[in-house]
C-alpha positions in Angstrom: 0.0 0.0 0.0 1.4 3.6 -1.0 1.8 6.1 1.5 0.6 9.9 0.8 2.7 12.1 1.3 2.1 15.8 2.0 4.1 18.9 1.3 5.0 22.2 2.6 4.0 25.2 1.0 7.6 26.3 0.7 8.6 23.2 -0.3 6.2 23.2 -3.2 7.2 27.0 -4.2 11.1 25.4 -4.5 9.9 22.8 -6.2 8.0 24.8 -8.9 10.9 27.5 -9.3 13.1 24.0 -9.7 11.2 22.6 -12.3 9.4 24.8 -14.3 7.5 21.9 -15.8 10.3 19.4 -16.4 10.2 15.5 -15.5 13.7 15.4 -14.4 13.5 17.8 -11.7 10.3 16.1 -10.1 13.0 12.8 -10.3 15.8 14.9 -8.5 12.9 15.8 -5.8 12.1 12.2 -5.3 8.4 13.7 -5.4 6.0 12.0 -8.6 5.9 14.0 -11.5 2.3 14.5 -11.7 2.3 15.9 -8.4 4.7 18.5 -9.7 2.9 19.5 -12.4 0.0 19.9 -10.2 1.9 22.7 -8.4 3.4 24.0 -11.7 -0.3 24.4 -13.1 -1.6 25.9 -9.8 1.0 28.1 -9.9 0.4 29.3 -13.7 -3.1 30.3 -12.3 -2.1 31.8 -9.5 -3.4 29.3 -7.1 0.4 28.7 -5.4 1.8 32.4 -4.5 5.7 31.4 -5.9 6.7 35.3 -5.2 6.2 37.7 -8.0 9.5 37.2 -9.0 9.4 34.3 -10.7 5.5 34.7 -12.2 5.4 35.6 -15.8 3.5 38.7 -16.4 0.7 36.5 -18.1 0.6 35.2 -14.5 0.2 38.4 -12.9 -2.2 39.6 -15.5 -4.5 36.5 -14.9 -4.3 37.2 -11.3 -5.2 40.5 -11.3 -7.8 39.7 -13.3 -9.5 36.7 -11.7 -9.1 39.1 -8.6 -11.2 42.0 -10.7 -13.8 39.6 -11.1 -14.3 38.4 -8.1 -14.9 42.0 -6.9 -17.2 42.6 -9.6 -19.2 39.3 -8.9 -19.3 40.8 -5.0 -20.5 43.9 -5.8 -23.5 42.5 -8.4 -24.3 39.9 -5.7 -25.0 43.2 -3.7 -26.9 45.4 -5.8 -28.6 42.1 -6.7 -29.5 41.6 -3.0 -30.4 45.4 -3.0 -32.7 44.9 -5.4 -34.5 42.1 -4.6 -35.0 44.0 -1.1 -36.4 46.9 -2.8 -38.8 44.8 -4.8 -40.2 43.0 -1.6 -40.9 46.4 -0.4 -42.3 47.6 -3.0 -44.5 44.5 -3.7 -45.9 45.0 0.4 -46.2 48.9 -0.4 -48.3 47.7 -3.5 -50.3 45.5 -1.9 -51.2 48.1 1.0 -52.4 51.0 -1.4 -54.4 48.4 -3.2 -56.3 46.9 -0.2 -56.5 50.8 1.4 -58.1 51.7 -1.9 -60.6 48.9 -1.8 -61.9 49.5 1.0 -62.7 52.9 0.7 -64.3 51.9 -2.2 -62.6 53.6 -4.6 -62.1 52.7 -8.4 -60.3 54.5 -11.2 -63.8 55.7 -12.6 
């Protein structure tokens, strides 16, 4: 039975700096080469924080940009909540006028 093995963070960060994607330094690291490439991927999408020195700026772009939409997705969840607040309210306001203007028996005559 294999044994998992689990990794530091800083390990990993060595390791993808090491390798950049190559079989032979996942050998040299006695670590299985999918596993590196894992890390490698994760940190092509910014997942694994290597340091900015070593991301590409196609790294960093994709960052900042995954980042940008995340705020943006925050903010709509918001209005969107806003909204659907409003409209509640609105519906109840509704609701009251019409059943005030029933019973005083009024009509649009």
């Amino acid at each position: 039975m294999r044994k998992t093995r689990s990794y530091d963070k800083e390990y990993k960060v060595q390791a993808v700096k090491l390798a950049k994607g190559t079989k032979s330094a996942a050998e040299k690291l006695g670590i299985p080469v999918n596993t590196l490439s894992g890390w490698v991927h994760k940190a092509k999408n910014g997942r694994l924080d290597i340091g900015k020195g070593e991301q590409t700026p196609e790294t960093l772009t994709l960052v900042a940009e995954c980042e940008e939409l995340r705020k943006q997705l925050k903010a709509r969840d918001k209005e969107i909540k806003r909204l659907n607040e409003l409209n509640e309210f609105l519906e109840e306001v509704s609701a009251f006028f019409a059943a005030s203007r029933w019973k005083s028996g009024k009509t649009d005559d």
